[in-house]
C-alpha positions in Angstrom: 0.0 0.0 0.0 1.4 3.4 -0.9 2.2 6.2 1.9 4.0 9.4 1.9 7.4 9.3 2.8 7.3 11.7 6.4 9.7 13.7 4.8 7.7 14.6 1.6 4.3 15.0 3.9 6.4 17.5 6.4 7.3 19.5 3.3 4.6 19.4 1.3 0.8 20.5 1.0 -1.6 18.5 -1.1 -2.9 19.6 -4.0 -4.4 16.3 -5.5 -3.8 13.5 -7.7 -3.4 13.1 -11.3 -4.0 9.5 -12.3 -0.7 8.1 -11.7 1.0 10.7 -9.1 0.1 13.1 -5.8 0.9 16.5 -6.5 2.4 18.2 -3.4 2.9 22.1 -3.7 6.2 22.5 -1.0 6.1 25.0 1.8 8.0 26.9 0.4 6.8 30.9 -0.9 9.7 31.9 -2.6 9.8 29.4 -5.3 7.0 28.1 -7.2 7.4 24.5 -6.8 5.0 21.3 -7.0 6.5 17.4 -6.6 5.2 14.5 -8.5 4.8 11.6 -6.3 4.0 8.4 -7.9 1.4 6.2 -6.0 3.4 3.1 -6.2 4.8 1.4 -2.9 8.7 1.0 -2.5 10.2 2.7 -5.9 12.9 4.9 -5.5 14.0 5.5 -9.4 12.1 5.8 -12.5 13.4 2.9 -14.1 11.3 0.6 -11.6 8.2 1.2 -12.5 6.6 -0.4 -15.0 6.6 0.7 -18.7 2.6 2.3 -18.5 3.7 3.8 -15.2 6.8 5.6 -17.0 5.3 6.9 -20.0 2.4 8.0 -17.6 4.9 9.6 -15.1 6.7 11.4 -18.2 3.0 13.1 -19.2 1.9 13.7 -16.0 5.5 15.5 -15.2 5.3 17.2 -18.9 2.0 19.0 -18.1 2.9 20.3 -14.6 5.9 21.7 -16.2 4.1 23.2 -19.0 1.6 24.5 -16.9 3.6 25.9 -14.6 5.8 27.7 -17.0 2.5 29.2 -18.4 1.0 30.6 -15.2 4.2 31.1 -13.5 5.4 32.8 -16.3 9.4 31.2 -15.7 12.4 31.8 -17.2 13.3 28.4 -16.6 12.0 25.1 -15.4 13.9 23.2 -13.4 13.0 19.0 -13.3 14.8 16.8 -11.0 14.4 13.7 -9.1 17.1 13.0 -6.9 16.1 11.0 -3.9 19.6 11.9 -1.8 17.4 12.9 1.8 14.3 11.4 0.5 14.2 7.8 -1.3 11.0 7.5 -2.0 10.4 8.5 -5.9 9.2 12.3 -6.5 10.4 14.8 -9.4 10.4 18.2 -8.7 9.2 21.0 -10.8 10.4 24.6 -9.5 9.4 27.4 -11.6 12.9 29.7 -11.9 13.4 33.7 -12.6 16.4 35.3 -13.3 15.8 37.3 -10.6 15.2 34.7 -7.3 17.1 34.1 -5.0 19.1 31.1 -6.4 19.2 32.3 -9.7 21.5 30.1 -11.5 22.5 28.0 -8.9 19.5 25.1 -7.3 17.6 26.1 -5.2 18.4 23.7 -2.6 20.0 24.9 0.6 20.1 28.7 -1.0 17.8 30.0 1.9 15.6 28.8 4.3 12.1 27.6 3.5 9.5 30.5 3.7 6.3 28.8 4.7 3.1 30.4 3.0 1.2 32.5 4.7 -2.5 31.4 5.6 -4.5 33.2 2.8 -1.9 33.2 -0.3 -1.7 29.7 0.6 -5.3 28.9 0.0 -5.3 30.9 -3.3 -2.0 29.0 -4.6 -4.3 25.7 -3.4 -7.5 27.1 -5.4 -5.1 28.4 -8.8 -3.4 25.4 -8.8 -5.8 23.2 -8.3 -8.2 24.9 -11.2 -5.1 24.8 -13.8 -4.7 20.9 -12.7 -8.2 20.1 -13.2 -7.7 19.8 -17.1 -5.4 16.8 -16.5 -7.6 14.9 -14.4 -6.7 16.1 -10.7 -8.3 14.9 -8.0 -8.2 16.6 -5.3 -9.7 16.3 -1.2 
């Protein structure tokens, strides 16, 4: 049965699921950033899963990229799964400027995390959640 690494449900807020994957949108308001968790019990690269669940991961990631490039409006999407802290399999998807804060280097360990605030939070949820809907999120 699948569960949310601790790790991923600390960090994370959830937005829904698309058919394969739960989209978390991380704590974090000075990036925009969702991760793609695939509902699939014990994989930790992409090469486990099977063939159907690749091809679906590879859409699923390819739309939340797209979209977010769209609505975010980034320079620059940045993709990655790397499972170092966290082995349980999620790609990230982090919407880059020119002008953040990281900007060119990752994102990880550039600042501390700046948790949303209340209300932004709960339009980021709605937004996101309305741009998602087109690709079959479901969402709580």
């Amino acid at each position: 049965m699948f569960e949310l690494h601790p790790q991923l449900a600390k960090d994370g807020i959830e937005v829904g699921d698309l058919s394969l994957s739960k989209v978390l949108l991380l704590n974090d308001s000075q990036f925009p950033w969702l991760v793609l968790v695939p509902r699939r019990e014990g994989i930790k690269e992409i090469f486990q899963l099977e063939l159907k669940d690749q091809s679906t991961l590879l859409e699923e990631s390819s739309a939340v990229a797209e979209m977010m490039a769209d609505y975010f409006k980034a320079d620059k999407m940045n993709v990655a799964a790397l499972g170092n802290m966290v082995p349980q399999l999620h790609i990230h998807h982090i919407a880059r400027y020119q002008t953040d804060l990281a900007w060119p280097r990752p994102v990880w360990g550039a600042a501390p995390a700046k948790p949303y605030e209340e209300q932004f939070l709960t339009q980021r949820l709605e937004q996101l959640r309305q741009r998602l809907s087109g690709f079959g999120l479901q969402y709580p």
